[in-house]
C-alpha positions as CSV (number, residue, x, y, z in Angstrom):
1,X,-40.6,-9.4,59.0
2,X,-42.0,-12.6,60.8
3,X,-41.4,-15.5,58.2
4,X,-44.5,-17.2,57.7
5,X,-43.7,-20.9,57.8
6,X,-45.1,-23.3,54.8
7,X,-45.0,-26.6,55.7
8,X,-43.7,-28.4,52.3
9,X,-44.0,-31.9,53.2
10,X,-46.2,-32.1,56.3
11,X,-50.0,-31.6,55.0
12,X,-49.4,-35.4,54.5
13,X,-46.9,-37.3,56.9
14,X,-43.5,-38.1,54.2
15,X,-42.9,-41.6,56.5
16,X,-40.6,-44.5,55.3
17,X,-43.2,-45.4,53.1
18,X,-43.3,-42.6,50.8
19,X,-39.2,-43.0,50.5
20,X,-40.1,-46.6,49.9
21,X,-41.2,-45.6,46.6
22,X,-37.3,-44.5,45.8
23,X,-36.8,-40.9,46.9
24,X,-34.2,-42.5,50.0
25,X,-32.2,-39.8,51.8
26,X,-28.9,-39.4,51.4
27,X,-26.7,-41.1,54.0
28,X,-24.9,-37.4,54.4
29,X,-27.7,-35.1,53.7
30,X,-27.8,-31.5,55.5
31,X,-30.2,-30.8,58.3
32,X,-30.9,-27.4,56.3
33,X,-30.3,-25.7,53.2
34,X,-30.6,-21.9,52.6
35,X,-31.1,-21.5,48.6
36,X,-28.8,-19.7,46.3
37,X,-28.9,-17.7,43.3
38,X,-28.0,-20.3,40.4
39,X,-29.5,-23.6,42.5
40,X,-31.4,-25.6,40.6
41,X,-34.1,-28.1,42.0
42,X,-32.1,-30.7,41.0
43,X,-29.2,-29.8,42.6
44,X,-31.1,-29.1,45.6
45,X,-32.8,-32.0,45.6
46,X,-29.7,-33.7,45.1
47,X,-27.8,-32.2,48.5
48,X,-31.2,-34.3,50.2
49,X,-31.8,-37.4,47.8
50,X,-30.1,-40.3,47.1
51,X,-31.8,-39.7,43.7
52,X,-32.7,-36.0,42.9
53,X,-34.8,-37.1,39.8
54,X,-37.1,-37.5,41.8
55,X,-37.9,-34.3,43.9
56,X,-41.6,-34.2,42.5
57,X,-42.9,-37.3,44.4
58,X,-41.8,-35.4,47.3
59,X,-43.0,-32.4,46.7
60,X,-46.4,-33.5,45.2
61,X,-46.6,-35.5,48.4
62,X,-47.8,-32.3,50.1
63,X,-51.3,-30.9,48.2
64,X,-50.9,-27.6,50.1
65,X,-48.4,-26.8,47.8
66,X,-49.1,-25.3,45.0
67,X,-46.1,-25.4,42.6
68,X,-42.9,-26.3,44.0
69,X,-41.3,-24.2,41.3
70,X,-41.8,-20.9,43.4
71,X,-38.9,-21.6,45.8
72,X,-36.3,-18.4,46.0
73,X,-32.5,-17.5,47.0
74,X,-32.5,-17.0,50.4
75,X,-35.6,-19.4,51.6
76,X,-34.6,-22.6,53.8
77,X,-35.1,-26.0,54.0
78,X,-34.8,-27.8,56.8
79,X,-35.0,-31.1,57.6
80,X,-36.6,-32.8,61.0
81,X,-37.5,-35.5,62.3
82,X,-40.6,-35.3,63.9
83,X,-42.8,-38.6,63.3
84,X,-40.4,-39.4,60.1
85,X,-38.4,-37.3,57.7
86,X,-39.8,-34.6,56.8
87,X,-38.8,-31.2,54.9
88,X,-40.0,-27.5,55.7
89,X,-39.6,-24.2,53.7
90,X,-38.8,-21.6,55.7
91,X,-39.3,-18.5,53.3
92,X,-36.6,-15.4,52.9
93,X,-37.7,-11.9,52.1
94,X,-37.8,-12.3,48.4
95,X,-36.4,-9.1,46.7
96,X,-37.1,-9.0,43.5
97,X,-35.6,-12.0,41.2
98,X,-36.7,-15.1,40.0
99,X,-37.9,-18.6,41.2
100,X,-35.2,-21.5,41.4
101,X,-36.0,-23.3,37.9
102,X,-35.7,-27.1,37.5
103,X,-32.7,-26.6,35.0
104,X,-31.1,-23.5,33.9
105,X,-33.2,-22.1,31.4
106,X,-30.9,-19.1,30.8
107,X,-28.6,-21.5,29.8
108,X,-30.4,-23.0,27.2
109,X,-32.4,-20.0,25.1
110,X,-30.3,-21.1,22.0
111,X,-31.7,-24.6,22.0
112,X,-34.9,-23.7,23.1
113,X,-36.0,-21.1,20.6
114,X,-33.3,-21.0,17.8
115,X,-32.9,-24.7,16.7
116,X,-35.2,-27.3,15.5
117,X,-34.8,-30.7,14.2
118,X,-37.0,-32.0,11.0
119,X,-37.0,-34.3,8.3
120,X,-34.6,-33.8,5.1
121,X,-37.4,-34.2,3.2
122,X,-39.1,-31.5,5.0
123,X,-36.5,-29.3,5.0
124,X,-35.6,-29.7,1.2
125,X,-39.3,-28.6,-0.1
126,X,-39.5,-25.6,2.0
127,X,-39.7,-22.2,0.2
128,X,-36.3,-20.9,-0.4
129,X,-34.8,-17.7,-0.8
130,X,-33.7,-17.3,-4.6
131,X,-32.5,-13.9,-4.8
132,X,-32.2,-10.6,-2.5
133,X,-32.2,-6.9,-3.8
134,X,-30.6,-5.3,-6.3
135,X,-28.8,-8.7,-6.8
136,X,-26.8,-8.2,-3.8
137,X,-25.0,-11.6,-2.9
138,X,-26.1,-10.9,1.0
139,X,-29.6,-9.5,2.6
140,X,-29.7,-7.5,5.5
141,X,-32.4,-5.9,7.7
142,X,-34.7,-3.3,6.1
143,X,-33.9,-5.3,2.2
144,X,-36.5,-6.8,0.1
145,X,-35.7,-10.6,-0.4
146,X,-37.4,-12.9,-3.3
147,X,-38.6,-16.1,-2.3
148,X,-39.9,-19.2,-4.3
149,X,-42.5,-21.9,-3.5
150,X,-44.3,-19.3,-0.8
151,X,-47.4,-20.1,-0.1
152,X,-49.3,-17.5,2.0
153,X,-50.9,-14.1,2.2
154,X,-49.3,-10.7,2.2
155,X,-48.7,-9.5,6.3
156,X,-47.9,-12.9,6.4
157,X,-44.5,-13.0,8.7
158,X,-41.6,-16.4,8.3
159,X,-38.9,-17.7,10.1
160,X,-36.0,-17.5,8.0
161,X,-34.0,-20.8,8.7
162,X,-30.3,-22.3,7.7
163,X,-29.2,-25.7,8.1
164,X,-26.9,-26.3,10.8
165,X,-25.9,-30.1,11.5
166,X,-27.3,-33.8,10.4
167,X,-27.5,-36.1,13.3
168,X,-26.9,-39.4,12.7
169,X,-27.6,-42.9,14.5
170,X,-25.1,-46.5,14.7
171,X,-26.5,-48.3,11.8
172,X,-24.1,-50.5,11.0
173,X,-25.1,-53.0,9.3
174,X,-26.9,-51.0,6.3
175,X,-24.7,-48.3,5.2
176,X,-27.2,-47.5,2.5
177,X,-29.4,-46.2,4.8
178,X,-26.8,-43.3,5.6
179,X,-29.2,-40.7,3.7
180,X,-28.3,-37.6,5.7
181,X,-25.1,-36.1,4.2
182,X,-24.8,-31.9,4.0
183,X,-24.0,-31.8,1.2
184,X,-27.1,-33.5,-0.7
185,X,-29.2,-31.2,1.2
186,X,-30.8,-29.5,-1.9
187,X,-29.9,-26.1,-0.7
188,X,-26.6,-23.7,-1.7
189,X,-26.7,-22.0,2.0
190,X,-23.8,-24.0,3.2
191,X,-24.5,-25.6,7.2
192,X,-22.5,-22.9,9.4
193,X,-22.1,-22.2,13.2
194,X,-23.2,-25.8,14.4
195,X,-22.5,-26.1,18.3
196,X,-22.5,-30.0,18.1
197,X,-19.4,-32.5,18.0
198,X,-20.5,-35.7,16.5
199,X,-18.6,-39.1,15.9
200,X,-19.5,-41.6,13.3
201,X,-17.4,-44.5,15.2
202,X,-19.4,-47.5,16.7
203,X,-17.7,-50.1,18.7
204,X,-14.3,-49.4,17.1
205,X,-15.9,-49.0,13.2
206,X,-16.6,-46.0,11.3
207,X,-19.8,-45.9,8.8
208,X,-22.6,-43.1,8.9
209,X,-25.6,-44.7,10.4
210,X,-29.2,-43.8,9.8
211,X,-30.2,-40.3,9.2
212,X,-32.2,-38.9,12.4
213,X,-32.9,-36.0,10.9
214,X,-31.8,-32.1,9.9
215,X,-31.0,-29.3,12.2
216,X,-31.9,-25.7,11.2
217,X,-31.2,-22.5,13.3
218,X,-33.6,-19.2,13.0
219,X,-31.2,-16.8,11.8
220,X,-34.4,-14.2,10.8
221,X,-37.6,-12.7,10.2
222,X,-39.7,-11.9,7.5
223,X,-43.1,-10.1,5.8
224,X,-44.7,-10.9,3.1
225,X,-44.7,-7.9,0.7
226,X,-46.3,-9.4,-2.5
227,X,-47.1,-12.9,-2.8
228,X,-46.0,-14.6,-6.4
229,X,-42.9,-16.5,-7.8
230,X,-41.1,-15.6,-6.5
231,X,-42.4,-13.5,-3.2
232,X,-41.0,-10.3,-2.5
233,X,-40.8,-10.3,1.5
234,X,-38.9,-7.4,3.6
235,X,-36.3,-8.7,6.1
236,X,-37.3,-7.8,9.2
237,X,-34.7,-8.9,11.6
238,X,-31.3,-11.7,11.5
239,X,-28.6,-12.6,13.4
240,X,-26.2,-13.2,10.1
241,X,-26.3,-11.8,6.1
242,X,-29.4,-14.1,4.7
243,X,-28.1,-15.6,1.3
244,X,-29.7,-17.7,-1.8
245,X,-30.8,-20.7,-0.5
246,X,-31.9,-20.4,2.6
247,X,-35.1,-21.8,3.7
248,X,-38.4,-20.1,4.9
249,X,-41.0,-21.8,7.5
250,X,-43.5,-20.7,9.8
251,X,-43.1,-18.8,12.6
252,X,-42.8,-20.6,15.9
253,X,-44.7,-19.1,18.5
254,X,-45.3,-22.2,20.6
255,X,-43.7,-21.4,23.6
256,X,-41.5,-23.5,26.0
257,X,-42.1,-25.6,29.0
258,X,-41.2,-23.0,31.8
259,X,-41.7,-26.0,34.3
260,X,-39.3,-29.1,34.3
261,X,-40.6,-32.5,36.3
262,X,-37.6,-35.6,36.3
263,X,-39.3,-38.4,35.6
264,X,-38.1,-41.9,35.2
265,X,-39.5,-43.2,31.3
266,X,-41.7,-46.3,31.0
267,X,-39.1,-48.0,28.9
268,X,-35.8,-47.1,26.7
269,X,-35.5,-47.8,23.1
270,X,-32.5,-50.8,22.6
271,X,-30.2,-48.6,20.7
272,X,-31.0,-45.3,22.4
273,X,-27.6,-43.2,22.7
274,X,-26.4,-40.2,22.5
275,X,-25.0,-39.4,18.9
276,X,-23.9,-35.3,19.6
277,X,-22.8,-33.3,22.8
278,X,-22.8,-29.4,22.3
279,X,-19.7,-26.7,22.9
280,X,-16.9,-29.2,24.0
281,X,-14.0,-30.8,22.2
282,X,-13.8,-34.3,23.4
283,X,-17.0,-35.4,25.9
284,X,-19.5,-33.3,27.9
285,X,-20.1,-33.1,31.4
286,X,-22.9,-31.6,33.9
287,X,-25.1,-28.7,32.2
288,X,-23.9,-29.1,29.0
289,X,-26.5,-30.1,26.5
290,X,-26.4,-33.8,24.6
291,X,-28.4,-35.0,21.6
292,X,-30.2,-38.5,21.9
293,X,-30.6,-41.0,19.1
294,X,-34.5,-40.8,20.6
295,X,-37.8,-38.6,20.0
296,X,-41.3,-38.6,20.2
297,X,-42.1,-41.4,18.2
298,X,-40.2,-43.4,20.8
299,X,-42.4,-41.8,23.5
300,X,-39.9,-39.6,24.5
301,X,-41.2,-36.0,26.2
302,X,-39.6,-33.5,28.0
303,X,-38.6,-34.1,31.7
304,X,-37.7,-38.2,31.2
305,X,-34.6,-38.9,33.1
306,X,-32.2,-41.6,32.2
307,X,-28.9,-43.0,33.1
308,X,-25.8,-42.8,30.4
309,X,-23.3,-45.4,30.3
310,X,-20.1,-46.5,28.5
311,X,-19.9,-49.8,26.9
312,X,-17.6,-52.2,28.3
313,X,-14.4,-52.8,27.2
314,X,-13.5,-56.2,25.4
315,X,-10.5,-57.7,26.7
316,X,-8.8,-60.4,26.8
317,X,-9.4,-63.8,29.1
318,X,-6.3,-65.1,29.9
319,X,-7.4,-67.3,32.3
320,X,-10.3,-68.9,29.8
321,X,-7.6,-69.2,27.1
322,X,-4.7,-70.2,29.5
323,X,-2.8,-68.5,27.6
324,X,-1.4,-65.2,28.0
325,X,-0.7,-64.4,24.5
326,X,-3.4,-61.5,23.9
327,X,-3.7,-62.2,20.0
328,X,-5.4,-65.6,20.2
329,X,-7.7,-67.4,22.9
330,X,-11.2,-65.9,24.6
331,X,-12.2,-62.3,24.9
332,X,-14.6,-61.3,27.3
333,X,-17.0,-57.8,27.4
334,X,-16.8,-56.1,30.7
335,X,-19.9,-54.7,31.8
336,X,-21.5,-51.4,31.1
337,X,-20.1,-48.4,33.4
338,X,-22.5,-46.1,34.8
339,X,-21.1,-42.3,33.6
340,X,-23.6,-39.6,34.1
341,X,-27.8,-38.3,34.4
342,X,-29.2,-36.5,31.5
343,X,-32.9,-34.8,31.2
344,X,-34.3,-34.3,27.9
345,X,-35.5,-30.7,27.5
346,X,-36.9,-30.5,23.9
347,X,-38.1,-33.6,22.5
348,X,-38.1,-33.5,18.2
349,X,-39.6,-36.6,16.0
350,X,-36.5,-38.6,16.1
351,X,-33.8,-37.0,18.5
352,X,-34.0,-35.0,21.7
353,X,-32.1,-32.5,23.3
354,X,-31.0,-33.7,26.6
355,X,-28.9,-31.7,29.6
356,X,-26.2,-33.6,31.7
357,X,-27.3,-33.2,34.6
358,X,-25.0,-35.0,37.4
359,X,-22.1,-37.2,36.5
360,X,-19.1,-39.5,37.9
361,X,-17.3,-39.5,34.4
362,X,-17.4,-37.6,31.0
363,X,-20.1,-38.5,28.3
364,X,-18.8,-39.9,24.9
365,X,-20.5,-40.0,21.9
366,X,-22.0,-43.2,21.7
367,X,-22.8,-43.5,25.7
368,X,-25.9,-46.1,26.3
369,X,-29.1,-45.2,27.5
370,X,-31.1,-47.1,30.3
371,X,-33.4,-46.4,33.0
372,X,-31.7,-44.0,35.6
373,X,-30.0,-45.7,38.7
């Protein structure tokens, strides 16, 4: 089959002035690339750019193209130099399969449809599940479970919800304002099978900080049967036994962003960090998922890009002291160390999720957020 060639960047000349704008080449970029199952654009981007973050001003610097998402395994980029840098596609015969995403979505199904973050508040006044039948101390599929507080219509269909984890900021200097505790969540359904590792430690000090808010995981479905108090609804699917006390909401049916664009944000919160990493013991590293101390209220939305760093160490100055005794004299804090990318990916009112997406060292708890480097 004659491969048609698509010109990605040439409809409009990509000369040193649109890498002027940031997108620089890396000093040992490829001449080509052929794509591969389990690339992301990011990571191509990355083998190209001194700063893969921002692949979409070089795409979108060509109009003929459409939507740089459709790129496939076995297509090519190449790279000339004809009248300034410039990229071409060449495309593969595409079997069947599917388009290189921005980040793996596969990856990230759990996050994207299972979990959401909400107010305490919110999550203490939903309708709860007060009983199940037959008085059985566990519900499963095809049972009738009895619900107070329901408001709704019979037909109607619920997400059935448990708590999971309570994310928490660095405020240190109010520890009243540590209002997020699991165990004065007003519910008897215990938080179970949180994936997140979360440190209460600031700067060396240990304190909650302020509550960010609650998350819940959709561990069912439900119908309404008969509405009244309590509601009689049929389970209709779960993942785990439903018990007393867990919480009911609406069905969400909004789907999620298919398409990923980095993008550097306007500006970054003072004491946004990240407060939870996800399935790892100590610090996470490239495509695992982070939680930010930020949200929508901060302006956050999905696709901002920012840099992570560790605070600098305080040590010692023995010079400024002139002595070298290390318990007395002048201490001095070492700058902040550039660790590692992240890309938020669902954006809540108060926290984000966030993936890791290139790094020189692991994050910690507690990393530092600033505009990406």
């Amino acid at each position: 089959m004659i491969r048609k060639l698509i010109v990605l960047l040439a409809g409009m000349l990509v000369t040193v002035a649109v890498y002027a704008a940031g997108a620089q080449l890396r000093a040992d970029h490829p001449d080509s690339y052929t794509v591969r199952r389990g690339d992301t654009l990011w990571g191509i981007s990355a083998k190209f750019l001194s700063k893969p973050w921002l692949w979409p001003e070089i795409w979108q610097a060509n109009p003929q193209v459409r939507n740089p998402h459709l790129i496939y395994p076995g297509d090519v980029l190449n790279l000339s130099f004809i009248n300034g840098p410039r990229l071409r596609l060449e495309p593969g015969v595409h079997a069947e399969g599917e388009a290189v995403p921005a980040i793996p979505l596969s990856q990230l199904k759990m996050f994207l449809k299972d979990m959401r973050v909400m107010d305490a508040n919110t999550v203490n006044a939903a309708p709860y599940v007060v009983g199940l039948e037959e008085a059985r101390l566990r519900g499963t599929v095809g049972q009738n479970i009895y619900v107070r507080g329901l408001q709704g219509e019979p037909g109607q269909r619920w997400a059935i919800v448990r708590p999971t984890h309570v994310f928490r900021g660095f405020n240190q200097n109010d520890p009243s304002k540590a209002d997020l505790v699991g165990h004065e969540l007003d519910s008897n359904a215990a938080m179970v099978n949180a994936p997140w590792d979360e440190d209460t430690r600031n700067d060396g000090h240990y304190g909650f900080g302020d509550g960010l808010g609650v998350e819940v995981s959709v561990i069912g479905t439900a119908e309404t049967l008969r509405m009244g108090d309590p509601s009689t609804l049929l389970l209709l699917d779960s993942t785990m036994e439903i018990r007393s006390g867990d919480r009911i909401m609406p069905v969400d049916d909004t789907p999620y962003d298919p398409y990923y664009y980095p993008h550097a944000p306007k500006s970054v919160p003072a004491n946004a960090k990240v407060v939870a990493f996800a399935d790892a013991m100590d610090a996470a590293g490239p495509r695992q998922v982070v939680v930010l101390s930020i949200g929508a209220r901060d302006g956050v939305d999905n696709g901002q890009t920012f840099s992570i760093s560790e605070p600098g160490e305080t040590i010692h100055d023995d010079v400024a002291s002139n002595s070298w005794n290390r318990g007395v004299g002048k201490t001095v804090t070492l700058p902040d160390e550039y660790v590692a990318h992240v890309m938020v990916f669902r954006t809540f009112d108060r926290v984000s999720y966030g993936l890791v997406m290139d790094g020189l060292r692991p994050v910690h708890v507690g990393g530092r957020l600033s505009m990406p480097q």
